[in-house]
N, C-alpha and C positions, 0 to 999 in steps of 0.2 A: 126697648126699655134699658134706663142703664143699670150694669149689673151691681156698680158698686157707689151707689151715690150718696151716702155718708162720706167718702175719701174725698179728701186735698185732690187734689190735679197730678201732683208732682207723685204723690201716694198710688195714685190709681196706676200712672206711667209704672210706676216701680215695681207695683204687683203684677202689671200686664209683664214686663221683663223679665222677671221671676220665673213667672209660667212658662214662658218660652221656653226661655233657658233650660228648666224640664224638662218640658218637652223635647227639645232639640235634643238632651244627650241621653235621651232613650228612643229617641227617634235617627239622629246621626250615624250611629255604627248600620252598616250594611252588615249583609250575610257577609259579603265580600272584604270587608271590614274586619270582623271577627274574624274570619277565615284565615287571613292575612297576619293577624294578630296570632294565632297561634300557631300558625304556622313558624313565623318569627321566634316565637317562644322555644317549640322546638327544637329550631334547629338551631338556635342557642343552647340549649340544655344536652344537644346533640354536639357538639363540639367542643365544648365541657365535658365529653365523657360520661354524661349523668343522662343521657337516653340511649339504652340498649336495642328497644324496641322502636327504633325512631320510624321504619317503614310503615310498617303496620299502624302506629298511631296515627303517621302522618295520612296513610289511606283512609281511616279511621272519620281524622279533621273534613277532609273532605269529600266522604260519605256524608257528614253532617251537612256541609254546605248544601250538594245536591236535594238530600230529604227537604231539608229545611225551602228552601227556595222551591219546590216541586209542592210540600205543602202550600206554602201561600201563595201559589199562583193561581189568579182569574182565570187565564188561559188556559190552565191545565183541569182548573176545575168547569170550565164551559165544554171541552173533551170530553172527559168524564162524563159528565150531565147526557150528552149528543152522542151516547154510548159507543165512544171511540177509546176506549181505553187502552194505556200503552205504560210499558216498561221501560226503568232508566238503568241499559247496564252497563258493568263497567267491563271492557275489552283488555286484553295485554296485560302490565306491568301493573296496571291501577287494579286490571280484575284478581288477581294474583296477590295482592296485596302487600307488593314491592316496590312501593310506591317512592323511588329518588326526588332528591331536593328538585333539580329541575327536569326530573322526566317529562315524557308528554302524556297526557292525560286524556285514554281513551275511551269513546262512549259509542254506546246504538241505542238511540230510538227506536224501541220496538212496537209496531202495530201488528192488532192480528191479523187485518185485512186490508181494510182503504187508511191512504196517511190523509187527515185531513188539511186544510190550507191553516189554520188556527194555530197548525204546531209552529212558523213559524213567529209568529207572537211570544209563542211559550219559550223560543229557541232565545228570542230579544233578553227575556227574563234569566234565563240561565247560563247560557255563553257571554254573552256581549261583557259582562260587569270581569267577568274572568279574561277577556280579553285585553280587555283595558287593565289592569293588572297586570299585564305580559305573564299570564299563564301559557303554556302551549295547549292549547286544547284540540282535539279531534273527534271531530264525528262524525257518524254515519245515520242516517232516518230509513228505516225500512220497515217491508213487514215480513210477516214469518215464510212467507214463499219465496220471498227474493231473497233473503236471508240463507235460507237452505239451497237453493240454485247457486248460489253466487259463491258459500261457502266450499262446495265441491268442482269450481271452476278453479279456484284462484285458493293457492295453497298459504298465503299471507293470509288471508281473511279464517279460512278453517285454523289455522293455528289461534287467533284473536280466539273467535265462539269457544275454542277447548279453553281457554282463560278466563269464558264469561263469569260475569260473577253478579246477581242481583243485587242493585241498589234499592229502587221503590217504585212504586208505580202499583202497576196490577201483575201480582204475582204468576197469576195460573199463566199469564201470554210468555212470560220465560220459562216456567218449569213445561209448559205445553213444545214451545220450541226445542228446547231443549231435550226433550223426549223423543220427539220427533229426528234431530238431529242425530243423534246417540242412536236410533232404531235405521236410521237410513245408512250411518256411518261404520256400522256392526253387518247390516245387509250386503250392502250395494258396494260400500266402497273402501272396504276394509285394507285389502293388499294393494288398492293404486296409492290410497294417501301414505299408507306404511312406505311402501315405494318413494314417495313423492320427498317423506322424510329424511329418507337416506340421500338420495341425489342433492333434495337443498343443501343438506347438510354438506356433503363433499365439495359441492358446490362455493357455499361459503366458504370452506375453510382454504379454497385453493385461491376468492377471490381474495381476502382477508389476512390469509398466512397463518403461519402458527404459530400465536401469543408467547407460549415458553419457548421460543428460539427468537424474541424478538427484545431488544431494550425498549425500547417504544411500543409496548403491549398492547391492542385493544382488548378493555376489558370487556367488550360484550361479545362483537359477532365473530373475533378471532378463535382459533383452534385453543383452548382452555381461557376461554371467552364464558359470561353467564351464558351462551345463546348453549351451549354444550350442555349443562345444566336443564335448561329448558325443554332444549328436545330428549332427554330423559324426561320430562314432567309429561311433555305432549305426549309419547311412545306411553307410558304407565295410562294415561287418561283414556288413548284409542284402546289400549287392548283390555284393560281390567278396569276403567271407568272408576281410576282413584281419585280422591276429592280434593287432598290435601298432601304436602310435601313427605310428611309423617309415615304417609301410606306408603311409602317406597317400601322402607323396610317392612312393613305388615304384609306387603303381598311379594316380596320376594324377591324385588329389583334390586337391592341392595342389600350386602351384610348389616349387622348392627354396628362393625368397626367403619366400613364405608359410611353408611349412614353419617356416625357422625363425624366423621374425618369430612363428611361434603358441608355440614350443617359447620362447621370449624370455618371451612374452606368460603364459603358464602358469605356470611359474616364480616370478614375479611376483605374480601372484594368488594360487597356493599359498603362498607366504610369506606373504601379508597375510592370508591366510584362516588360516593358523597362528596365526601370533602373534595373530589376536582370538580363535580357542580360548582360547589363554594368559589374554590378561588380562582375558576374561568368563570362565575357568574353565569354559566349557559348549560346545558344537555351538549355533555362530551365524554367521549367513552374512550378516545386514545388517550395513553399517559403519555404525552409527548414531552421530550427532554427536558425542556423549559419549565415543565413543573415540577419535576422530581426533587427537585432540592426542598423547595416549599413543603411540599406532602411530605416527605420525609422526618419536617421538623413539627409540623402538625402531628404529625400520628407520633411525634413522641422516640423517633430515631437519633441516639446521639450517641457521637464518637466518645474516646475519654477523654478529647479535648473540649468537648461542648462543642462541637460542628454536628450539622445534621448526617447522619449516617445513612447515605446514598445507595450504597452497595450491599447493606446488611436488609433494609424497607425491599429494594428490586428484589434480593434473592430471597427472604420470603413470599413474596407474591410470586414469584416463578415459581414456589416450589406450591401453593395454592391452586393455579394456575394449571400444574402438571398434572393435579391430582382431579382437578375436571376435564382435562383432556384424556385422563384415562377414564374418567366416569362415560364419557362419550365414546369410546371404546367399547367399551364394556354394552354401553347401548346400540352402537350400530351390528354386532354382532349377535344382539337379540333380534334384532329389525332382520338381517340377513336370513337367520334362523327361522323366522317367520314367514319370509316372503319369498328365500332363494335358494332352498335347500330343496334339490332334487330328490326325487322318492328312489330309497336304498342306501343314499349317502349318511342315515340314522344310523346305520347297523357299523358296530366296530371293525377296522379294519387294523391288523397288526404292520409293526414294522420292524424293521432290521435292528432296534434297539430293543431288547427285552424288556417288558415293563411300560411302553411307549402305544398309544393306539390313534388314528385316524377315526376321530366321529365328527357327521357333520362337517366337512372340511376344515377341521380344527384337530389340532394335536394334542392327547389327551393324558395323561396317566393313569394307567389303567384300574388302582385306584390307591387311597395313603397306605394302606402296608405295605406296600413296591416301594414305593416312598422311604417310609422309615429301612426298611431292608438292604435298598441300594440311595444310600443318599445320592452318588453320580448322578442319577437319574434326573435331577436339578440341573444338572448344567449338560446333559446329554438331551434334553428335549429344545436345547438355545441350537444344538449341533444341525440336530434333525429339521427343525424349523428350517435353519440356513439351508441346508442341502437340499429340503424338499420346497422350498417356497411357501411351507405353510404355517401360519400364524399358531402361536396359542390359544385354545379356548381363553375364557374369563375363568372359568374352574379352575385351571391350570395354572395362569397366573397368580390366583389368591394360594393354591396351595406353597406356589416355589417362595412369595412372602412368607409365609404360614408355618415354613419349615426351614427358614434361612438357617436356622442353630443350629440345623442339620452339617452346614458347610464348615466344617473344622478345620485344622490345621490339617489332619491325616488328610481329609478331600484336597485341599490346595498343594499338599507336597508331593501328592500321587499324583507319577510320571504322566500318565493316561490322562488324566485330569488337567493337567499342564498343557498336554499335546491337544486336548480337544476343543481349550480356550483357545489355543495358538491359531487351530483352524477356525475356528469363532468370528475371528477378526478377521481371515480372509472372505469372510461371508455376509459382510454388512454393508448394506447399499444400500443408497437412498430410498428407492423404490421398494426393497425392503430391507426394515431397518431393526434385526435380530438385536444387535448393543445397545438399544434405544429402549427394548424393552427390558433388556437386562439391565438398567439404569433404573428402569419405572419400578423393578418390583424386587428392586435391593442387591441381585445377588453380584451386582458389577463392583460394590462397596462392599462386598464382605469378600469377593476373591482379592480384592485389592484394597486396602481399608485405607490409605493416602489419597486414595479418588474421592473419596469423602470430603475432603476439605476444597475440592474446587465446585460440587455439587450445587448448583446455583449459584454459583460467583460470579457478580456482574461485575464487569469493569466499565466504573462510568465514564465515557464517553462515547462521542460522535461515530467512534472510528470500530468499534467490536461492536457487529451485530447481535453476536447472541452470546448467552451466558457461559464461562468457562468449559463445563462439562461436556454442553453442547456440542461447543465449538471443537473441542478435544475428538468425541465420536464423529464429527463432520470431517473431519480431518482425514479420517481413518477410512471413511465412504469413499470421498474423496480419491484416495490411492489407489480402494479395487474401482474405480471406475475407469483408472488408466488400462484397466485391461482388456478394452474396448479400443478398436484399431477404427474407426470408421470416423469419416468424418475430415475437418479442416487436417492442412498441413502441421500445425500446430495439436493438434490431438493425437495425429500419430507420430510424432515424435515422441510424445508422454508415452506410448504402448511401447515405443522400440526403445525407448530407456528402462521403461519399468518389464521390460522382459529380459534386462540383462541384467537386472539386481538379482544376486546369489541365493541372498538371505534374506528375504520377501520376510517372512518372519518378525526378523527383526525389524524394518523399514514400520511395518504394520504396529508394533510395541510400541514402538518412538514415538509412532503422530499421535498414538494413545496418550502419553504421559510427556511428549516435548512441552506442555504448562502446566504440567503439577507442581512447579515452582512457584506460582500464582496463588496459590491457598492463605498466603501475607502478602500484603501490599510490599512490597520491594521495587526496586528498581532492577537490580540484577535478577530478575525470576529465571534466566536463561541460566547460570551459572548455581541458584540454588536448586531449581529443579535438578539438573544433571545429580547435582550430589543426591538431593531425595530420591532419584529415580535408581540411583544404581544399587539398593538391597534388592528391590522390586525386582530389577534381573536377573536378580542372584536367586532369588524365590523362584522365579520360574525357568532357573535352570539352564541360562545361556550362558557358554565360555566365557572364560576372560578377558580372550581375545574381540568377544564380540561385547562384552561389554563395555569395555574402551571403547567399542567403534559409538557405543548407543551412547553414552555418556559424552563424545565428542562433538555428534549432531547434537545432540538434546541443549548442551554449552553455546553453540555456535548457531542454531538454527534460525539467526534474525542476521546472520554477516550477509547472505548470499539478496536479500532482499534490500539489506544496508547499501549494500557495494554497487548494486545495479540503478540504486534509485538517488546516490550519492555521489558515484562516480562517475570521473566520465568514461566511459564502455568504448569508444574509439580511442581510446586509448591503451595502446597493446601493454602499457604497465600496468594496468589494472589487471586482466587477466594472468599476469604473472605473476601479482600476489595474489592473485587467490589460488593461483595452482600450490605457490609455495606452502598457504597457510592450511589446505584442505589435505593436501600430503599424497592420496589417491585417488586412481579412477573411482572405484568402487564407494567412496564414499563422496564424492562428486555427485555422482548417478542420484545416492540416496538423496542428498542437502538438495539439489534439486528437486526434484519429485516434493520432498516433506515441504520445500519453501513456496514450490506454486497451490499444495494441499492448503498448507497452514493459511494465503494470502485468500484463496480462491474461499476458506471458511469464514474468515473476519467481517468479507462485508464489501461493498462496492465502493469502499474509502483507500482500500488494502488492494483491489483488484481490475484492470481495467485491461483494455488491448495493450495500451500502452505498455502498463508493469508487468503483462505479459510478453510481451516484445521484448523488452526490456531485459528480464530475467532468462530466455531465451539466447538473447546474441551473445551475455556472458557467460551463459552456459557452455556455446558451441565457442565460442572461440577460448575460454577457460581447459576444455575438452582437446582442443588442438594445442596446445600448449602443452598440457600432461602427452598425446600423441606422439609429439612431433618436436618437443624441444624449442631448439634456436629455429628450427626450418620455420616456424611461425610465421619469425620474419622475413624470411624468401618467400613464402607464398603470399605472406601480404605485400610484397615488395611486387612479384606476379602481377598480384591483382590489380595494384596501382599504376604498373605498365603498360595493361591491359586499357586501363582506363585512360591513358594520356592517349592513345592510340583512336580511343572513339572520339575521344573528344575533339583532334585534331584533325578524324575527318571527317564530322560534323561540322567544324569551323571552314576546313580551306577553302569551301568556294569565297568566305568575307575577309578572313585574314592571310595574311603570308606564314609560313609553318615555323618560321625562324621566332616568328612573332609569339606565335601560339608557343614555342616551345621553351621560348623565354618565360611570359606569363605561368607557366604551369611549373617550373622550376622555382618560381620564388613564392610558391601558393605551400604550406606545411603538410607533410605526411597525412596527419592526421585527420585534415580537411578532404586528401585524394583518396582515402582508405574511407571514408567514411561518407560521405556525398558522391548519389550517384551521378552519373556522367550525364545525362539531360540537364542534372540540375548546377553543374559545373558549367556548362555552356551558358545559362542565365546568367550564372554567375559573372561570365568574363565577360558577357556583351552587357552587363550594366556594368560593371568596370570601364571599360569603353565610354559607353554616353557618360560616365562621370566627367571627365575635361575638364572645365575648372569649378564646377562648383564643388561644394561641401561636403553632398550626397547627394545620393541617386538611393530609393527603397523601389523596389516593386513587390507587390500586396496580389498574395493568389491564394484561395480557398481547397481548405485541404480536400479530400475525398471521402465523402460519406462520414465527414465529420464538422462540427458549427467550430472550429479552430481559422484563423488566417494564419498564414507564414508571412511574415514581413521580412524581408532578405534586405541589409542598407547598405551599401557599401561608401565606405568614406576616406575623409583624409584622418590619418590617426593622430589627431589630436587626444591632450590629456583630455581624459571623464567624460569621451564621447559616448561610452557605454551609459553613464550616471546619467547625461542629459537626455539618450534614449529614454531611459526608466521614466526620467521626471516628466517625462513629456508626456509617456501613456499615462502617467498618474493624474495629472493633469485635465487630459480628457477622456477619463475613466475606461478607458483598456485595458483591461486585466494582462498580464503578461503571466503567461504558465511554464514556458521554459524560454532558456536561449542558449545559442552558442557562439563563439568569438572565435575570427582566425585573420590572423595579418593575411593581407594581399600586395603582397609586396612588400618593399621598402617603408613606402612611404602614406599605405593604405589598408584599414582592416574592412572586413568584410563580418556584419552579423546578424545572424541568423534567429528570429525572436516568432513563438509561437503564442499568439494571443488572442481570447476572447474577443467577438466583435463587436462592436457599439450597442447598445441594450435594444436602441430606434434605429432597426435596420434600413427605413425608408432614407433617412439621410446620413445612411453608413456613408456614402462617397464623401461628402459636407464634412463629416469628423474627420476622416484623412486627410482631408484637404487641409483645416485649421490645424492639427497636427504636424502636418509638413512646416507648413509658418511658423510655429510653435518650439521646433526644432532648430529652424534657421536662426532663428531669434535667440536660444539658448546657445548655439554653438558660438554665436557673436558678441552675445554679451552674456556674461560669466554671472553676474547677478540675477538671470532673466526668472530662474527657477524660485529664485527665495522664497517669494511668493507660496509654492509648493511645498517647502523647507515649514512655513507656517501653519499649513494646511494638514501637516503630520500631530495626532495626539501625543499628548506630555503624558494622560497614562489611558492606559484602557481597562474593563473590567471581565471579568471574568465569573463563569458559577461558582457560587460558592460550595456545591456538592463535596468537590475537593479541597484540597491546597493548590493556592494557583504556583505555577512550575515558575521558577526564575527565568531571567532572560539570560543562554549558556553559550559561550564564544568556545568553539572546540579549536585547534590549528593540529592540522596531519602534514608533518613533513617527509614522511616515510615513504605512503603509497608512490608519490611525484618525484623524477630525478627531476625534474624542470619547471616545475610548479609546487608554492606552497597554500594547501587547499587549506581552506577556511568551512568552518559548521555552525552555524547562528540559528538556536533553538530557541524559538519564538510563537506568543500566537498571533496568529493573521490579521492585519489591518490595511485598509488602503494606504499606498506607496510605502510599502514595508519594504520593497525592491529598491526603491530612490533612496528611501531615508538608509538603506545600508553602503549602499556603491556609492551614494555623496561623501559616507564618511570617510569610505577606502580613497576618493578620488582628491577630499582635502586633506589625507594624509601622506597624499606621492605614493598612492598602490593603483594600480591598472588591472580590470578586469578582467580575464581571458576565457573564463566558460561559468555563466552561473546556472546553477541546476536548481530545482525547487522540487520538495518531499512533504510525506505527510505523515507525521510521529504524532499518534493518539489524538489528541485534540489540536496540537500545535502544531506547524510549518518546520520541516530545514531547508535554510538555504545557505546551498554547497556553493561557494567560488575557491576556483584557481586565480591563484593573482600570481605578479610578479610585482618588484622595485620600476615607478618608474624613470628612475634617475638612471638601474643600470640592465636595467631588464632580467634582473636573476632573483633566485627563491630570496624568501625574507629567514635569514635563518641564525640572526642574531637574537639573544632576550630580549633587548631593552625595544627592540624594531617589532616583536613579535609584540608582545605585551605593551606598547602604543596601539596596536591593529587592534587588539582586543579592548583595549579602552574607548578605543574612539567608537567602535561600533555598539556597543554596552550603553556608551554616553547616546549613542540616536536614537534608540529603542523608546515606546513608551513605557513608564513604571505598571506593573501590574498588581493589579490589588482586585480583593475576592467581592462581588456584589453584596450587598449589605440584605440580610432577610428581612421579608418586608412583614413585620410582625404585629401591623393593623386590624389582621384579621382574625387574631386570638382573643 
């Protein structure tokens, strides 16, 4: 029958569309729709500043989703009906109601007995629509036996069940498991899981690292990571079965200042862990480099120039960060106390400090009136600690905060007090780290109140692993671990030098404060540090004499890493300035020690075999120089002797000796003093097969390292070094160092260490076209252009900082025979071509180029000469052309633009 047959046609059409249309947009929005929709809202209102509580709501949002979609489900309700009833709960960070923008969203299907085949229907209805959505969703379908079996096998799942948290469903099957859990968990398996938490824990934090000693933090699973956080939540929930975060402090796991120093600390982190959802769009828990500028300027960090303030956003999160790495502290030492304290170890044992007691293998104070009585006793329980290997309680710690006003000026100026810091620092070592806690619970900043201002100071870049402070204590680890003789030839050298430093003491002070100059961004931090450093010594009561010496290292503590990794080190003039400029043995010994401390703490950008070696050979021959004088050079004259000797007879069965001994007479010092004698022999017999071609390279792979040597030996034409560079540029061979040395008259010989082709299957192929590639530049002068074009006009840089200008240094001082050039820049492909093209069209000839790594930027060191007369450049108007031409090949650097789309 028709429904509406008084209407037009057109009428009727229009009323039936009408409907629809109704229909549809109350019929249109999904659960998953809405869901989406508010979520959106959200976390707009969450980036706005204007949602506090964004976890917990957002948990909140989609508790609704779940209800809602579990109510109207067929499926669930044919379950139901077939007396299979089950619960939907929520596992981990969803049960917890911590709910991040793009965390993963975890669930259990709980049955109490059989799962029937129907749930997966009900699974179609509930996951799939959130799938398609690019939720991350996870689940698990069980019932309450396998639930409990599985929980006590696998310590990931039992941490999940202590997070449970009911959604809907049929209540009694969760509080029934749950009952059950809890009674088997309190029985059966109370000290393996306790157990189990300690080990994951250490576990993690060894595979992960420790967030406050890292620029690159992860904010979950690393050492003041949320996962620290947690495993306090899981420890309170196994042992006192507390419900909510609240109850820490109710049942006694936390003060009420911890409390909320953690609820401070959380917050904090939750935010910064949001907003990197956001602007990686995905579940990411490292701050990796590349975002920090961005977060910085979201969360509202700005310099007083209006730049995002990079370094001020890192060192409040470290210092966040520190304060759940002690909360975790603090809990594995309950965990201990529970599961690994021997019967009798309860009872107090005294110690040779009055006032000091052994309970529980923890060091106690015996109780606050000793305290108030002998303030010392604050810094006499750091003593004992060091000497006995034994940590402080958590009591102990809260009290030495608790009573910091105790440390006055009378404590700091007392002799005894002086002398017990002094041995303090010879007792901090990695393994244990006595200064680290004296960091954590303040009194390192009140005996010294300038350490205050490097206290989480990050320095942003690539190149300092960890934060000022840190880095300063690692430092200082670092030195007594020279006191450890065992091991490579290079470790006991560090033992047999650090055992003839006089004044240990003092060496130990310097590594402490060699960057307390760092507390202001500066460039000279090395020469304002010394000036801040030297009342500090005068407070804690060292001569005069040795103050000069500490203020001298503390000035200079970046030459001896400069000189090694700038100069050239076969070169016996280098080690004769640095003997002049360092003045003594004794303070040799130290600059060494504090410069391999200081490189070994930065970070694997500052440290390697190489800058080991490195630092090393100009130690020892710097050392013989102050020994020995002028004889230097007779023993390396010796040495050089020695070596024409092998080499000659190695060769005579192929050459005549007159031959050989011609050849090794027109080859430079520097080359026989510094190349050992196998590798001279390669050298003259590719000399040899040279004859008339252009060059001859042979390509041999280092040892136990992904380096090649490429050794070319040629006819010395102008900018044959340049057209080397262009060539690797060309086909993308990194070049990491090299060295230049005439071979003769009429021929150089160079020596280039470089990366090897990305597709090692046809590495041989790239050397091949490379050879052609060469031939080709050497014969036509244009060949490179090409290359010349292929160099950036500018490049960009983070904006975190100010990007650094492009810096032309010239050193005519260190070289009687060389004038060395420093071009501070940051790194781009043929950064190497585009500079030695410039020197090679301005008639300058290459003789040794070295390449370094200054913070974020590159130096690269050339010796050149004229080569019109082959001598230093050491006119202005000659020098300052060198500095323009290479200025001019540089790309311009400008700071990346913020991308402020997603404000």
């Amino acid at each position: 029958m028709n429904a509406w047959p008084d209407l037009p046609w057109h009428d009727h059409c229009l009323c039936l569309w009408n409907q629809k249309q109704f229909f549809n947009k109350s019929m249109d929005k999904t659960n998953t729709d809405i869901l989406i929709e508010k979520r959106e809202t959200l976390i707009e209102q969450f980036l706005c500043g204007d949602e506090p509580g964004f976890l917990k709501k957002y948990t909140l949002v989609l508790d609704e989703y779940f209800f809602t979609t579990f109510e109207k489900s067929i499926s669930a309700r044919k379950m139901m009906m077939a007396q299979n009833p089950f619960a939907i709960i929520a596992l981990g960070g969803y049960g917890r109601k911590e709910q991040c923008i793009h965390s993963d969203i975890d669930l259990l299907i709980l049955f109490e007995k059989t799962v029937p085949p129907e749930v997966e229907a009900f699974l179609q209805e509930l996951l799939y629509p959130l799938w398609d959505a690019r939720f991350e969703v996870g689940y698990a379908i069980r019932n309450v036996n396998e639930c409990l079996e599985m929980a006590f096998e696998r310590f990931d799942i039992l941490t999940t069940i202590l997070d449970a948290r009911f959604i809907c469903g049929a209540s009694l099957i969760y509080t029934s498991f749950m009952e059950k859990f809890r009674s088997d968990l309190s029985v059966k398996h109370f000290k393996s899981t306790l157990n189990y938490l300690f080990e994951h824990g250490e576990k993690r934090h060894f595979d992960f690292g420790d967030s406050t000693y890292l620029i690159a933090p992860d904010l979950k699973s690393g050492f003041g990571g949320l996962r620290d956080y947690h495993t306090l939540l899981w420890y309170a929930k196994i042992k006192s079965e507390i419900k909510t975060r609240r109850d820490l402090e109710y049942h006694g796991f936390l003060s009420h200042f911890e409390y909320a120093s953690l609820t401070e600390s959380l917050n904090d982190i939750w935010k910064i862990r949001n907003f990197l959802h956001f602007i990686t769009k995905r579940k990411c828990d490292i701050l990796h480099f590349e975002y920090q500028t961005e977060l910085a300027d979201l969360l509202g960090y700005r310099s007083k120039k209006g730049q995002p303030d990079v370094e001020h956003f890192l060192g409040d999160l470290h210092n966040r960060m520190d304060f759940l790495k002690q909360i975790n502290q603090i809990t594995f030492e309950d965990i201990l106390g529970s599961i690994r304290i021997k019967k009798g170890t309860a009872q107090s044992r005294p110690t040779k400090a009055d006032g000091l007691v052994i309970k529980k293998r923890r060091l106690n104070f015996i109780n606050t009136v000793t305290v108030l009585q002998k303030p010392d006793l604050l810094l006499r329980i750091f003593l004992e600690s060091g000497l006995r290997k034994i940590p402080l309680s958590t009591t102990a710690r809260r009290i030495v905060t608790e009573f910091l006003h105790l440390v006055d000026d009378e404590i700091k100026k007392d002799s005894a007090c002086i002398k017990i810091f002094k041995k303090i620092l010879s007792l901090s070592y990695w393994e244990f780290n006595v200064l680290n806690v004296m960091l954590t619970t303040g009194i390192l900043e009140k005996l010294i109140p300038e350490f205050s201002a490097i206290v989480n100071k990050i320095q942003y870049n690539h190149y300092h692993l960890f934060p000022v402070d840190k880095h300063s204590i690692r430092c200082v680890q670092i030195i007594n671990s020279f006191k450890d003789h065992s091991g490579s030839a290079t470790k006991k050298l560090y033992y047999s030098v650090f055992k003839e430093v006089r004044n240990k003491d003092l060496l130990f002070f310097v590594a402490l404060l060699h960057d307390i100059g760092k507390s202001d961004p500066a460039k000279e931090h090395s020469k304002r540090g010394a000036k801040r450093a030297k009342p500090i010594f005068e407070r804690f009561r060292f001569h005069s004499a040795e103050i000069k010496e500490a203020v001298f290292l503390i000035e200079n503590h970046l030459i001896f890493i400069k000189t090694a990794t700038r100069r050239d080190i076969s070169d016996e003039e280098t080690a004769v300035y640095m003997a002049h400029k360092i003045g003594k043995i004794k303070l040799l010994r130290m600059l060494y020690l504090l410069t391999v401390a200081d490189s070994k703490a930065t970070g694997p950008k500052a440290w390697n075999e190489w800058t080991e070696n490195l630092l090393k050979d100009l130690f020892l021959k710097t050392m013989g120089i102050f020994k020995k004088g002028e004889l230097a050079s007779k023993k390396t004259q010796r040495l050089i002797d020695k070596k024409k000797n092998n080499v000659i007879e190695l060769l005579k069965e192929r050459w005549h000796r007159d031959e050989i001994n011609s050849q090794l007479e027109s080859i430079p010092q520097r080359y026989l003093a510094h190349v050992p004698s196998q590798n001279i022999v390669s050298h003259i017999n590719l000399y040899r097969n040279l004859k008339d071609k252009d060059f001859i390279w042979q390509i041999s792979k280092e040892n136990n390292s992904d380096i090649r040597t490429v050794s070319i030996c040629g006819k010395d034409k102008p900018g044959f070094y340049s057209k080397i560079a262009g060539v690797f540029f060309l086909n993308d061979l990194d070049i990491v160092a090299s060295q230049a040395y005439s071979f003769g008259e009429e021929h150089v010989l160079d020596i280039f260490k470089v990366k090897p082709p990305k597709d090692r299957i046809f590495e041989k192929e790239k050397w091949e076209k490379a050879q052609k590639d060469l031939i080709q530049a050497i014969n036509d002068d244009h060949f490179l252009d090409n290359a010349i074009d292929k160099i950036p006009a500018a490049i960009q840089v983070s904006s975190g900082t100010k990007p650094r200008p492009n810096i032309v240094r010239i050193d005519n001082e260190t070289s009687s025979f060389f004038t060395i050039v420093e071009v501070f820049t940051y790194d781009f492909p043929g950064l190497l071509f585009s500079i030695t093209n410039a020197l090679y069209r301005s008639l300058i000839n290459v003789n040794v180029a070295m390449v370094a790594t200054k913070v974020d930027q590159v130096v690269d060191v050339f010796y050149i000469k004229n080569l019109e007369n082959d001598a230093k450049i050491e006119t202005e108007p000659g020098l300052e052309q060198i500095k323009n031409a290479i200025l001019k090949s540089l790309p311009h650097i400008t700071a990346k633009e913020m991308n402020n789309e997603k404000n």
